[in-house]
PDB file of N, CA, C and O in Angstrom, chain B, residues numbered from 101:
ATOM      1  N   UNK B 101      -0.066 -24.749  25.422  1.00  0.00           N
ATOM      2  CA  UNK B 101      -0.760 -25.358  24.313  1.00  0.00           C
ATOM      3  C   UNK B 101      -0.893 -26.848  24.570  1.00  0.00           C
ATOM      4  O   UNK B 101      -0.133 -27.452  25.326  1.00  0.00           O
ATOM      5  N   UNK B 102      -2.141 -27.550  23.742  1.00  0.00           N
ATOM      6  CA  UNK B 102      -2.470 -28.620  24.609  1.00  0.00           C
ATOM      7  C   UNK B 102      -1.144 -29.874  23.224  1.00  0.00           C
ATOM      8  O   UNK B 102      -0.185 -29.615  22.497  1.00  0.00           O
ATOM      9  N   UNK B 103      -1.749 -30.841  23.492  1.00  0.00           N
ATOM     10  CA  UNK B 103      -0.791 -31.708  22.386  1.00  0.00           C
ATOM     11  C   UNK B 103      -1.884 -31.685  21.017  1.00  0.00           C
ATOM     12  O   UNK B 103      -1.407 -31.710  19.883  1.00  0.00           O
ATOM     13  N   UNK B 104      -3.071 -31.645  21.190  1.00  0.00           N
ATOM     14  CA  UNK B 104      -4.140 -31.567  20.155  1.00  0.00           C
ATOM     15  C   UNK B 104      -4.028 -30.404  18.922  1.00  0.00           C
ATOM     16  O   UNK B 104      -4.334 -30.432  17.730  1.00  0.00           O
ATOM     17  N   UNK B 105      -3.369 -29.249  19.905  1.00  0.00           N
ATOM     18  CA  UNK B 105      -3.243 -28.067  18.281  1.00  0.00           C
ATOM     19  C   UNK B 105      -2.500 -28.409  17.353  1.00  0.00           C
ATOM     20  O   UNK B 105      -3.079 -28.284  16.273  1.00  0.00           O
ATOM     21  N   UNK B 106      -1.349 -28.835  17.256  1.00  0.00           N
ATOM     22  CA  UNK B 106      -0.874 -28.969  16.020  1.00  0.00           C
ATOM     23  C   UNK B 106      -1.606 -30.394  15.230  1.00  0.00           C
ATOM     24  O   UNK B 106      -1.256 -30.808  14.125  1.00  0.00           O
ATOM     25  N   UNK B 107      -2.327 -30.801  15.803  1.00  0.00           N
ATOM     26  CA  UNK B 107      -3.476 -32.175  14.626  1.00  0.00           C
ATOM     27  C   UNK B 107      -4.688 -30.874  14.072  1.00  0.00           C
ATOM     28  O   UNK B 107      -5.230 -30.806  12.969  1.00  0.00           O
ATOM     29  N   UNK B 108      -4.867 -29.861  15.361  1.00  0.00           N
ATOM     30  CA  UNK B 108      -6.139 -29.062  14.678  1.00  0.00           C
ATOM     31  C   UNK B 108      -5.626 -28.347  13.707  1.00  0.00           C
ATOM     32  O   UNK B 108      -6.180 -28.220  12.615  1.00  0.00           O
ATOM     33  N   UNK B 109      -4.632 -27.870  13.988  1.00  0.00           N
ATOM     34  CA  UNK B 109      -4.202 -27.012  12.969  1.00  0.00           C
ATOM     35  C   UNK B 109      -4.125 -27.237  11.734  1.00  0.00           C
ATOM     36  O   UNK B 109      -4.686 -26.629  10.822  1.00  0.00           O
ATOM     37  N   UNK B 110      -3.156 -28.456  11.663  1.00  0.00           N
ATOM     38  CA  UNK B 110      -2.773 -29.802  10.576  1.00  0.00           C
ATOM     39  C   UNK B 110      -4.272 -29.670   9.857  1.00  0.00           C
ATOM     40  O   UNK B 110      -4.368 -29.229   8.712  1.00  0.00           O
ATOM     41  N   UNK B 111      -5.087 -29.965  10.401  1.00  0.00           N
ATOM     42  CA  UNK B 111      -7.113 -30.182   9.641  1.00  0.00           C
ATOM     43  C   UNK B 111      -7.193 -29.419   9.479  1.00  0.00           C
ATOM     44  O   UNK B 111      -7.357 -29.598   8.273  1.00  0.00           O
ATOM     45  N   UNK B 112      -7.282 -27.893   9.632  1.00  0.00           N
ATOM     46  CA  UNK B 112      -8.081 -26.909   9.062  1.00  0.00           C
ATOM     47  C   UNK B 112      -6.934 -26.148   8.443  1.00  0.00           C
ATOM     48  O   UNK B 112      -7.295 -24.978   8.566  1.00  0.00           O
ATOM     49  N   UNK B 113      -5.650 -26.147   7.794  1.00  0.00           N
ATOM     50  CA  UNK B 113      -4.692 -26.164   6.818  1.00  0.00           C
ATOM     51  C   UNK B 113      -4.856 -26.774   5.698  1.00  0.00           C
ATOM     52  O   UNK B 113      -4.834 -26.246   4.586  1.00  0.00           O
ATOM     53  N   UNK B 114      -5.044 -28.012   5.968  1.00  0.00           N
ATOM     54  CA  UNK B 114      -5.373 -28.964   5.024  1.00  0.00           C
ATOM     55  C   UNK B 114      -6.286 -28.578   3.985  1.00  0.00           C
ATOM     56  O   UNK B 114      -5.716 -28.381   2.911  1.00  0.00           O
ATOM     57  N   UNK B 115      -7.225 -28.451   3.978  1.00  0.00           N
ATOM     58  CA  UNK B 115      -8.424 -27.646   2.471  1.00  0.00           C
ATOM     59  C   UNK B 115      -7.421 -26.435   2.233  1.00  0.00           C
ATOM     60  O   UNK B 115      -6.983 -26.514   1.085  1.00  0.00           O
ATOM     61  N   UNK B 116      -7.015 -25.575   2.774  1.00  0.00           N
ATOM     62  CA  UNK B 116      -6.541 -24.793   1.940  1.00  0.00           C
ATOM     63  C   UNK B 116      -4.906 -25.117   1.264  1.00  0.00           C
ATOM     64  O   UNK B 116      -4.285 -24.318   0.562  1.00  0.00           O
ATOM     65  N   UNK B 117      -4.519 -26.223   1.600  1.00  0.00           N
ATOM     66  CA  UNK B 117      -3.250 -26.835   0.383  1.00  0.00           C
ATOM     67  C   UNK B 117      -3.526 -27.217  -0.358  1.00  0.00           C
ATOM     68  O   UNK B 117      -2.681 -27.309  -1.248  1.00  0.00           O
ATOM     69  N   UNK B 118      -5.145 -27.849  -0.676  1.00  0.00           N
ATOM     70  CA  UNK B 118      -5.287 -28.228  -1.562  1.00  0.00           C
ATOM     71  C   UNK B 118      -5.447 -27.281  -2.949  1.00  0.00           C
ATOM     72  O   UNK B 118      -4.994 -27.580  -4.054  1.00  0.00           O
ATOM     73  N   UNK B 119      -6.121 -26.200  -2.649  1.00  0.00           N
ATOM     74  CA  UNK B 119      -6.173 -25.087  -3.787  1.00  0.00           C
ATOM     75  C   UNK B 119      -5.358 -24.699  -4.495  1.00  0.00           C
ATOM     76  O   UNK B 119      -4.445 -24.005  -4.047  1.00  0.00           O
ATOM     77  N   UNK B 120      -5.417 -24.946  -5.494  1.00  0.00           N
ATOM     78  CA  UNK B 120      -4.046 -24.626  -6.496  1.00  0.00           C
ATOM     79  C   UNK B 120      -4.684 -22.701  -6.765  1.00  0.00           C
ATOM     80  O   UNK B 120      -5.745 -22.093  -6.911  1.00  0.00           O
ATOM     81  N   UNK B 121      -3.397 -22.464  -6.700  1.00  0.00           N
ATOM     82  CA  UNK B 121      -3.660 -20.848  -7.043  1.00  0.00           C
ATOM     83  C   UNK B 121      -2.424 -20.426  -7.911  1.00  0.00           C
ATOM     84  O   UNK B 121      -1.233 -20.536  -7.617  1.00  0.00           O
ATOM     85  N   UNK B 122      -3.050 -19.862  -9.173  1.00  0.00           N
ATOM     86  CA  UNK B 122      -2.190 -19.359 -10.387  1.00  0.00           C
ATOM     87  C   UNK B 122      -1.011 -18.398  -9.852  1.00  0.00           C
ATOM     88  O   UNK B 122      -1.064 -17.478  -9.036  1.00  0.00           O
ATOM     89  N   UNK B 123       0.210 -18.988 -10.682  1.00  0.00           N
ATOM     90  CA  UNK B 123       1.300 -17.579  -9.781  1.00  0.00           C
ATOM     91  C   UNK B 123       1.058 -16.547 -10.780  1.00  0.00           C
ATOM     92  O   UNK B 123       0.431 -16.979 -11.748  1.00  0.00           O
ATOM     93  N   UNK B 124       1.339 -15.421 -10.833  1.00  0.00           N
ATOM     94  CA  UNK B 124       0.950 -14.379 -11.372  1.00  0.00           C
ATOM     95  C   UNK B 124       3.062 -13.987 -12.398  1.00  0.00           C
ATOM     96  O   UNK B 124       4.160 -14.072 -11.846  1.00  0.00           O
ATOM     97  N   UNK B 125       2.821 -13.682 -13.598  1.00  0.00           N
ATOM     98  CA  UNK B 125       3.825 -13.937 -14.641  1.00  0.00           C
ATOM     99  C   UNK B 125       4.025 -12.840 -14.931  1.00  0.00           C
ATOM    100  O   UNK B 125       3.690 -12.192 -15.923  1.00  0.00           O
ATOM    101  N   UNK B 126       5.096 -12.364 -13.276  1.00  0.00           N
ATOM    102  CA  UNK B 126       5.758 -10.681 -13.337  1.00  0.00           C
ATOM    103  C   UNK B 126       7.179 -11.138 -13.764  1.00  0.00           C
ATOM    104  O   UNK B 126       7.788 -12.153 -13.425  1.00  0.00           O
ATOM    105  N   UNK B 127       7.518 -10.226 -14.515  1.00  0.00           N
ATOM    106  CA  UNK B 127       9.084  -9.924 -14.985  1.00  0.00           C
ATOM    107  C   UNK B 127       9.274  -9.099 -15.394  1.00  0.00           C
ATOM    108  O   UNK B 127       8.617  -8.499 -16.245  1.00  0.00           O
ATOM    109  N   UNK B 128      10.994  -8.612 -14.519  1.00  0.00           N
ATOM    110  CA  UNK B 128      10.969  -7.005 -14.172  1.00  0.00           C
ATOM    111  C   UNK B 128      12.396  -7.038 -15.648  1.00  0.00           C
ATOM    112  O   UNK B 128      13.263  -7.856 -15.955  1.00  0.00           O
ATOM    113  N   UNK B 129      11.957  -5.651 -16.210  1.00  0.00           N
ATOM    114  CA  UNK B 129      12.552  -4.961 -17.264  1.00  0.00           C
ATOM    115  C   UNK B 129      12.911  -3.739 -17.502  1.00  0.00           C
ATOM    116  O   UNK B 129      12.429  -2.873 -16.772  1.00  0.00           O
ATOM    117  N   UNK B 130      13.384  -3.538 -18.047  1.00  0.00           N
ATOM    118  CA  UNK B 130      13.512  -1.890 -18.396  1.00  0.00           C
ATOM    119  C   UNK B 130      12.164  -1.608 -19.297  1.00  0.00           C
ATOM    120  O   UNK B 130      11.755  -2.229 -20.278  1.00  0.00           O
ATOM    121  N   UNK B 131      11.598  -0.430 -18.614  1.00  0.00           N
ATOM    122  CA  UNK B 131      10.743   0.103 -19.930  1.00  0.00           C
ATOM    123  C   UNK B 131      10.564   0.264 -21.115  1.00  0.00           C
ATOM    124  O   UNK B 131      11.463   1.007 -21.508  1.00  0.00           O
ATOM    125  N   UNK B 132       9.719  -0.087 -22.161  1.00  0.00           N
ATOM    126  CA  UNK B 132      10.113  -0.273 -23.582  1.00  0.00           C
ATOM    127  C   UNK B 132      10.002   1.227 -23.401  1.00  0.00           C
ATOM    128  O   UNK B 132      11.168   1.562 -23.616  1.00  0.00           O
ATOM    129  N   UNK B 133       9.511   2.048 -23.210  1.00  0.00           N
ATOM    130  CA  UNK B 133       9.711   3.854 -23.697  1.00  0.00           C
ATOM    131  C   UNK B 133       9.896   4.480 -22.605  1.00  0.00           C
ATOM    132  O   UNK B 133       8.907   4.761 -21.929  1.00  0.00           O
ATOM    133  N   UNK B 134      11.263   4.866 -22.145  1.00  0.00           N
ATOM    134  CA  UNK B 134      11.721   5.351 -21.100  1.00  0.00           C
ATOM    135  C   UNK B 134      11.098   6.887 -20.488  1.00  0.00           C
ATOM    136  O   UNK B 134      10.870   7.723 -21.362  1.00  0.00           O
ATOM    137  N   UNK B 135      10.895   7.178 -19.453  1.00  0.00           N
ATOM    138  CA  UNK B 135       9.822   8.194 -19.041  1.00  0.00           C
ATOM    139  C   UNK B 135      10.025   9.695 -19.214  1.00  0.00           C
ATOM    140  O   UNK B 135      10.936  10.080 -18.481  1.00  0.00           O
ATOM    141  N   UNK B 136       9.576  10.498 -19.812  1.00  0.00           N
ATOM    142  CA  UNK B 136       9.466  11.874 -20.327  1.00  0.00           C
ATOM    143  C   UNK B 136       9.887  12.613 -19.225  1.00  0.00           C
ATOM    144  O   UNK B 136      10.040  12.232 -18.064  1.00  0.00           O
ATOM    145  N   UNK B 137      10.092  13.943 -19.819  1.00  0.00           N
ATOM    146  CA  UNK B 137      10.603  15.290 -18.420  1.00  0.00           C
ATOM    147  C   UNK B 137       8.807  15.386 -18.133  1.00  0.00           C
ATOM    148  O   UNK B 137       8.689  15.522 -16.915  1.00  0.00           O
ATOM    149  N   UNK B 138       7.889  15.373 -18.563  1.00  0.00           N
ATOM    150  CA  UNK B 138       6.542  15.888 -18.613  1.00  0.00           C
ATOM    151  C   UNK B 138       6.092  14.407 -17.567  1.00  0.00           C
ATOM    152  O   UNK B 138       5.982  14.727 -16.383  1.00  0.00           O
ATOM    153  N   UNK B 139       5.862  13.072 -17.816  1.00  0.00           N
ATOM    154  CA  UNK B 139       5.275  12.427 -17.113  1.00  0.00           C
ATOM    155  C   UNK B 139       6.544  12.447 -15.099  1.00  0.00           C
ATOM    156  O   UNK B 139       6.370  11.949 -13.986  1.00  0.00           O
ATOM    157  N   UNK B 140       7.467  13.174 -15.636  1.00  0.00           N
ATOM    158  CA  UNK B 140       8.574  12.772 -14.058  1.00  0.00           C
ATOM    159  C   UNK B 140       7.594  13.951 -13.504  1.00  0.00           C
ATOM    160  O   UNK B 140       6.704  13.548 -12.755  1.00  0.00           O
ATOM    161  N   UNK B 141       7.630  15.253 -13.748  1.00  0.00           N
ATOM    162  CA  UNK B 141       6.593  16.541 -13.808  1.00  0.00           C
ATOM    163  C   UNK B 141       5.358  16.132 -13.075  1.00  0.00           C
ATOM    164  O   UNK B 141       4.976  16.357 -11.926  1.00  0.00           O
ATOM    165  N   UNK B 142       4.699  15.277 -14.354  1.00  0.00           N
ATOM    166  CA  UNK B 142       3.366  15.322 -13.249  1.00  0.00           C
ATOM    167  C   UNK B 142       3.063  14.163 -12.202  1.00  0.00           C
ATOM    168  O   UNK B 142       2.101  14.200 -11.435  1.00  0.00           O
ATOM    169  N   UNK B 143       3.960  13.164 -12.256  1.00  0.00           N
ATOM    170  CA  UNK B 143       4.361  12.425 -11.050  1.00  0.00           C
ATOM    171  C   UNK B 143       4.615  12.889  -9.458  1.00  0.00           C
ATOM    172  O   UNK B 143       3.994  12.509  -8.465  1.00  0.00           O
ATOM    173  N   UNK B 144       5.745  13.845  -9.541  1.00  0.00           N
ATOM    174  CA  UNK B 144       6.262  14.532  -8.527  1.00  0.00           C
ATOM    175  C   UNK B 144       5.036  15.610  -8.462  1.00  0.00           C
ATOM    176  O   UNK B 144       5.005  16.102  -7.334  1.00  0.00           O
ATOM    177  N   UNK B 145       4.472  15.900  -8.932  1.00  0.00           N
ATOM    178  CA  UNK B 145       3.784  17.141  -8.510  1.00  0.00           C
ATOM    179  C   UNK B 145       2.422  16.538  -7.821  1.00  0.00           C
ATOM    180  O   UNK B 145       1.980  16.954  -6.750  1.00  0.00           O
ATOM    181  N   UNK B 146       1.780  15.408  -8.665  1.00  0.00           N
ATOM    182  CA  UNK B 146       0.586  14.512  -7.872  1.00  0.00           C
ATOM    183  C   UNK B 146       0.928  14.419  -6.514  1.00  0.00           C
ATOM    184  O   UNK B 146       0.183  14.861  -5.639  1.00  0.00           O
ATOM    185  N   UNK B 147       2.124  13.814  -6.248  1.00  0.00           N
ATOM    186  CA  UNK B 147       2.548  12.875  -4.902  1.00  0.00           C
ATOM    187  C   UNK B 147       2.814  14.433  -4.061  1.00  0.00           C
ATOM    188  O   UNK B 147       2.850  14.415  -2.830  1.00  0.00           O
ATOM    189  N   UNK B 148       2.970  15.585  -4.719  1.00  0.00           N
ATOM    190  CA  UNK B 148       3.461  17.249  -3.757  1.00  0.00           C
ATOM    191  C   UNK B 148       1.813  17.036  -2.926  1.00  0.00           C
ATOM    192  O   UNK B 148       1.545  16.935  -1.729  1.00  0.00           O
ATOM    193  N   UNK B 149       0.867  17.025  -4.236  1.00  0.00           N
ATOM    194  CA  UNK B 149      -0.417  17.818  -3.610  1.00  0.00           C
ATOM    195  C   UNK B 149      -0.779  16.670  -3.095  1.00  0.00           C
ATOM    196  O   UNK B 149      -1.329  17.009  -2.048  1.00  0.00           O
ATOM    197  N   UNK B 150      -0.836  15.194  -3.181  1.00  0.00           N
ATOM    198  CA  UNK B 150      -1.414  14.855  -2.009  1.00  0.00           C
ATOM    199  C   UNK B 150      -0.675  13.626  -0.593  1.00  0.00           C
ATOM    200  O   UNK B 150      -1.143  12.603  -0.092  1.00  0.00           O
ATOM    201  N   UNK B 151       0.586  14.356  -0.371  1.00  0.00           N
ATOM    202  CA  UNK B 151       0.998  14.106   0.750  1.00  0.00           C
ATOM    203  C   UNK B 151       1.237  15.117   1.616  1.00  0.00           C
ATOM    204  O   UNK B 151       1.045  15.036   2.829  1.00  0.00           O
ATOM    205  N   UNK B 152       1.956  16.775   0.618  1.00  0.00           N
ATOM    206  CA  UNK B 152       2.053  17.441   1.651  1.00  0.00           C
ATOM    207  C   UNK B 152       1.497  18.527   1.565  1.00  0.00           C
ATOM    208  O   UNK B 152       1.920  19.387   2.337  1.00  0.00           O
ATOM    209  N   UNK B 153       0.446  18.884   0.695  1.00  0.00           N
ATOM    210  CA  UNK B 153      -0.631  20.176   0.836  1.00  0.00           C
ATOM    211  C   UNK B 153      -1.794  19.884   2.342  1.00  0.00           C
ATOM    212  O   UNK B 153      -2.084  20.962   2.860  1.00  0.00           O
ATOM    213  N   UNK B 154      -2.335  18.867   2.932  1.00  0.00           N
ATOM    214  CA  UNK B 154      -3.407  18.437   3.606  1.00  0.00           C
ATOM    215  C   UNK B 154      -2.490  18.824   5.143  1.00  0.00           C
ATOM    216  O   UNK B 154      -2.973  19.633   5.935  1.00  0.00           O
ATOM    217  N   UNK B 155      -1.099  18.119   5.429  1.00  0.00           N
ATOM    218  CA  UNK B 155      -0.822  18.495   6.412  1.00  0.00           C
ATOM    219  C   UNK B 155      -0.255  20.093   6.300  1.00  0.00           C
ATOM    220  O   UNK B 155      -0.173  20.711   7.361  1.00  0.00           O
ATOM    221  N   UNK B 156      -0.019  20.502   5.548  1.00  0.00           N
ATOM    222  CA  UNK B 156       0.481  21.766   5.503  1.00  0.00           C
ATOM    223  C   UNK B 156      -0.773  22.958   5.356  1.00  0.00           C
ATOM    224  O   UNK B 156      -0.848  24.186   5.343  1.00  0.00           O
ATOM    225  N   UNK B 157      -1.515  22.009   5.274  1.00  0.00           N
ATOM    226  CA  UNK B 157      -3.177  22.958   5.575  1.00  0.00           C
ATOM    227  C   UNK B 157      -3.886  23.004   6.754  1.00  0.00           C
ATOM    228  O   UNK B 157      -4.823  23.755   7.025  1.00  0.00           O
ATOM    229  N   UNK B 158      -3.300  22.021   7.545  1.00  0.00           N
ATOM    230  CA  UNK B 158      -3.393  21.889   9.110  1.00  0.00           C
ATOM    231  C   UNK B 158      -2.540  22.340   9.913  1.00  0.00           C
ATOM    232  O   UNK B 158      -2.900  22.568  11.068  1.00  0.00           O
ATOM    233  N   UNK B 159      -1.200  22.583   9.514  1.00  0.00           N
ATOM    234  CA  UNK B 159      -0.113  23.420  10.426  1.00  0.00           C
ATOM    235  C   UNK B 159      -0.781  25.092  10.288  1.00  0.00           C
ATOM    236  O   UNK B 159      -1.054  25.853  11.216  1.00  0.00           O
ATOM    237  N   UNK B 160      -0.952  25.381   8.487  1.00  0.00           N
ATOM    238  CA  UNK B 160      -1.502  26.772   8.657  1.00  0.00           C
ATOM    239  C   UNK B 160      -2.307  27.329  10.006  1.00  0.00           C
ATOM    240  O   UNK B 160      -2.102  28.279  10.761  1.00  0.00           O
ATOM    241  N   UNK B 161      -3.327  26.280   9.947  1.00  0.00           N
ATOM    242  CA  UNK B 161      -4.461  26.465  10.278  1.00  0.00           C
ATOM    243  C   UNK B 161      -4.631  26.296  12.087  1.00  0.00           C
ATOM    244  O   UNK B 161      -5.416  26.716  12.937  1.00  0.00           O
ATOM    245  N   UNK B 162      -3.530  25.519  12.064  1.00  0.00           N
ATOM    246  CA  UNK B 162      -3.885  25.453  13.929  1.00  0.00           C
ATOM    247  C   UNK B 162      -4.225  26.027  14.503  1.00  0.00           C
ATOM    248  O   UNK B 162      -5.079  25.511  15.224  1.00  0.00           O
ATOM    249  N   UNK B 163      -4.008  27.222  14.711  1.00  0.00           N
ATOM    250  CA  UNK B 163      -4.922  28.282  15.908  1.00  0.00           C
ATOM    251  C   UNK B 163      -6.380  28.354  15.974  1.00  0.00           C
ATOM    252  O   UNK B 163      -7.160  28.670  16.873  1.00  0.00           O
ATOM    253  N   UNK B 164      -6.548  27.908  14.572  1.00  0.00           N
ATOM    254  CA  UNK B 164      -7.867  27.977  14.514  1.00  0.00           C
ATOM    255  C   UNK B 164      -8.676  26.702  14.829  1.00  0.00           C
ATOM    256  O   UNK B 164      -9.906  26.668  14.866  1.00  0.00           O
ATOM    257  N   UNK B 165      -7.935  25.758  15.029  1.00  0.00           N
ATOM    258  CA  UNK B 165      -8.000  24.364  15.386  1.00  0.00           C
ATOM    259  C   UNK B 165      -8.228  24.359  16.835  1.00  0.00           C
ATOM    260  O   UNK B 165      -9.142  23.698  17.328  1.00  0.00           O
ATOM    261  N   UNK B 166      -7.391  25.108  17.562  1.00  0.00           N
ATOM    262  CA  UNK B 166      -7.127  25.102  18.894  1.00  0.00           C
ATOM    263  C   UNK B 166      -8.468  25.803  19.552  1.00  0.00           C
ATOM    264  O   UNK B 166      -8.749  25.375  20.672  1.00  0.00           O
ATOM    265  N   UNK B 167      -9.056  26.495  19.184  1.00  0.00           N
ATOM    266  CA  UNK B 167     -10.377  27.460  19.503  1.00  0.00           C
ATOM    267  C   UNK B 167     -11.299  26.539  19.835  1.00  0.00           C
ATOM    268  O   UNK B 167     -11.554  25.566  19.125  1.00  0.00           O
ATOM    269  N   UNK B 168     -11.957  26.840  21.145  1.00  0.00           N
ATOM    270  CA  UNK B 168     -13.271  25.891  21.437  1.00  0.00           C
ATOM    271  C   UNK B 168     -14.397  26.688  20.639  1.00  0.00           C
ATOM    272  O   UNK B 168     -14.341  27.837  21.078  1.00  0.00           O
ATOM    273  N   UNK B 169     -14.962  26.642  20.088  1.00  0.00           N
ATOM    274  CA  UNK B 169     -16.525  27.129  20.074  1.00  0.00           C
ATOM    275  C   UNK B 169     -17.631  26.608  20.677  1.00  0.00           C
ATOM    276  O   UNK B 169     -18.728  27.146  20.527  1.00  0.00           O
TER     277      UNK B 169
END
């Protein structure tokens, strides 16, 4: 690296320190209405069908995968 990058760098850093950017006003709590047997239900069951129905529809299916036509 030459001695010049860290001045280039330094300049084209520079405009973006200047931007003020809003922090965002997270604070972590306990839930005001703690979560149902019905919403844990259809949580776990969303995340069943779409992480492991797609590969488990491709293990079925391999042989038929494997076939040139």
């Amino acid at each position: 690296m030459s001695a010049l990058t860290p001045l280039l760098l330094r300049g084209l850093a520079g405009p973006a320190r200047r931007l003020l950017v809003p922090r965002a006003q997270v604070h972590s709590r306990p839930p005001r209405e703690p979560f149902g047997t019905t919403d844990v239900v259809v949580g776990l069951t969303a995340c069943f069908l779409c992480f492991l129905v797609p590969p488990g529809w491709v293990l079925a299916n391999l042989e038929s995968y494997k076939k040139r036509e």
